[in-house]
C-alpha positions in Angstrom: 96.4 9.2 71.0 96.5 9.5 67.5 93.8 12.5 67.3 95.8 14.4 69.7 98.9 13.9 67.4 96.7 15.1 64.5 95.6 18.2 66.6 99.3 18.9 67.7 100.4 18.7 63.8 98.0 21.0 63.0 98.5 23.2 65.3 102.5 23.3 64.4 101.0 24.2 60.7 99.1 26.9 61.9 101.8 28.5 64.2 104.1 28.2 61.3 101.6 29.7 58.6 101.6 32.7 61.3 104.9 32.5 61.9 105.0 32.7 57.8 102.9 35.4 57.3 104.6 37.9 59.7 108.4 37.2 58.0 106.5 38.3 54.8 104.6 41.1 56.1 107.8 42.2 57.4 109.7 41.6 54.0 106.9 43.5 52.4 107.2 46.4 54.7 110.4 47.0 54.1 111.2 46.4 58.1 114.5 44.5 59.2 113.8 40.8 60.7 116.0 38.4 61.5 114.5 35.8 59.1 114.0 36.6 55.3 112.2 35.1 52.7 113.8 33.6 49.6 111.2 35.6 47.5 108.5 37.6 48.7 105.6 36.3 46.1 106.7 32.7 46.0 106.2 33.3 49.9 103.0 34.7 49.6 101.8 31.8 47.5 103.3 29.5 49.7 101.2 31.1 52.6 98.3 30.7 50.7 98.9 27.1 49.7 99.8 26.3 53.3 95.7 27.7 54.2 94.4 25.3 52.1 96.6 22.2 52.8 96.1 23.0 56.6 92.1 22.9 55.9 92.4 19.4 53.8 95.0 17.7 56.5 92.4 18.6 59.3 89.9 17.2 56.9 92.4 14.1 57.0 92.3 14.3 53.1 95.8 12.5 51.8 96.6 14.9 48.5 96.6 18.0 51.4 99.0 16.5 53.3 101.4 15.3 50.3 100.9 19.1 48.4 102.3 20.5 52.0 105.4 18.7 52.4 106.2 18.8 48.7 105.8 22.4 48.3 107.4 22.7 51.6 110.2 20.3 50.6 111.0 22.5 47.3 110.8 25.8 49.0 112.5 25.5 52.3 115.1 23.1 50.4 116.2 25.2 48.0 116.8 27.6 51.2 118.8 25.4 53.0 121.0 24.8 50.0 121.5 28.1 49.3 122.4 28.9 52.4 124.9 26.1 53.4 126.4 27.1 49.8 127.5 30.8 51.5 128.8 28.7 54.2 131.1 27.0 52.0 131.7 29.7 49.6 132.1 32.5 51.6 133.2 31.2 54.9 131.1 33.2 57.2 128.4 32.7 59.8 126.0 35.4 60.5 122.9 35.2 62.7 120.5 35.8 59.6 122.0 33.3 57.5 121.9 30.9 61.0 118.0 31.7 61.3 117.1 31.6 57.8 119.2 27.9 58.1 117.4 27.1 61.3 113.7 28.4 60.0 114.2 26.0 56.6 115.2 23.1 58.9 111.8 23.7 60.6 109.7 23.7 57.4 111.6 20.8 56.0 110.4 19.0 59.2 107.0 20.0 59.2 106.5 18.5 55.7 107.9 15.5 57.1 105.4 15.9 60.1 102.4 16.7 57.6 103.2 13.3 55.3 103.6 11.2 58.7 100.5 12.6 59.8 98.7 11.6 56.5 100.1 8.4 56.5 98.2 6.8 59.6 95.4 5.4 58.1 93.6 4.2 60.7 92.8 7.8 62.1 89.6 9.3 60.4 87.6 12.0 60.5 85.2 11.8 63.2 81.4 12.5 63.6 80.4 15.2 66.3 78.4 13.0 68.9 76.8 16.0 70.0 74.7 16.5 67.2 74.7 13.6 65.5 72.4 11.7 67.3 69.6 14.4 66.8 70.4 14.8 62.7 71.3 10.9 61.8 68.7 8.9 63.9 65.8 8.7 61.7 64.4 5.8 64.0 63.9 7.8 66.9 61.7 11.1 64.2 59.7 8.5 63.3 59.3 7.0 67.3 58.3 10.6 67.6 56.4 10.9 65.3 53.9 7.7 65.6 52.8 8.2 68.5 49.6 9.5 70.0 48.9 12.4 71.6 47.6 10.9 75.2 47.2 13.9 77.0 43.7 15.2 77.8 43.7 19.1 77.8 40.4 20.3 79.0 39.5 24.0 78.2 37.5 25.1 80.7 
């Protein structure tokens, strides 16, 4: 169960990268979106940070899992305070500042997600069984190779 919970997690990282990339492409275009980025090259290095730590979390590496939440935990928090602050200060709601809220919340919890994942230890990489028996069993090359060739061929 807990390779399917890895898989899942992953998958949520991956859906958000995308999710990640098109709000910047977006920003970058100059297009309206309902969700914004904070700043459009912080974001871009985000993105590119989140590639990586994606590859070292399906790797089950630890230091990709904890380098995703904490740069997830600085971004998006920073984001959430900033926009609960125009709450307070300004006393308006508006949908952008209620997605912006919303998509923060989300990244917050998928640094949470990425750490929890991480944190099972029991849950390793495993080997592919479909190959591995034909490139780790030196026993059976060497099986293969000792024996004698029994059959008689006649040429005619």
């Amino acid at each position: 169960m807990k390779l399917v919970m890895n898989k899942f997690v992953v998958a949520l990282m991956i859906v958000f990268l995308i999710f990640r990339v098109f709000v910047a492409v977006k920003a970058q275009s100059g297009d309206a979106f309902i969700v914004s980025p904070i700043d459009i090259n912080v974001e871009i290095g985000l993105i590119f940070i989140s590639f990586i730590c994606i590859l070292l979390v399906m790797r089950r590496l630890k230091v990709g899992g904890v380098i995703y939440a904490l740069t997830f935990f600085a971004y998006f928090g920073v984001d959430i305070y900033n926009q609960v602050m125009k709450v307070f200060t300004d006393s308006e709601f508006n949908l952008n500042i209620g997605m912006n809220f919303i998509s923060s919340i989300f990244g917050i919890i998928m640094g949470i997600l990425a750490l929890m994942n991480i944190a099972s230890y029991n849950v390793k990489v495993e080997k592919d069984v479909k190959t591995e028996w034909f490139y780790d069993n030196k026993g059976l090359d060497r099986e293969k190779d000792k024996r004698d060739d029994n059959n008689n061929y006649r040429i005619m």
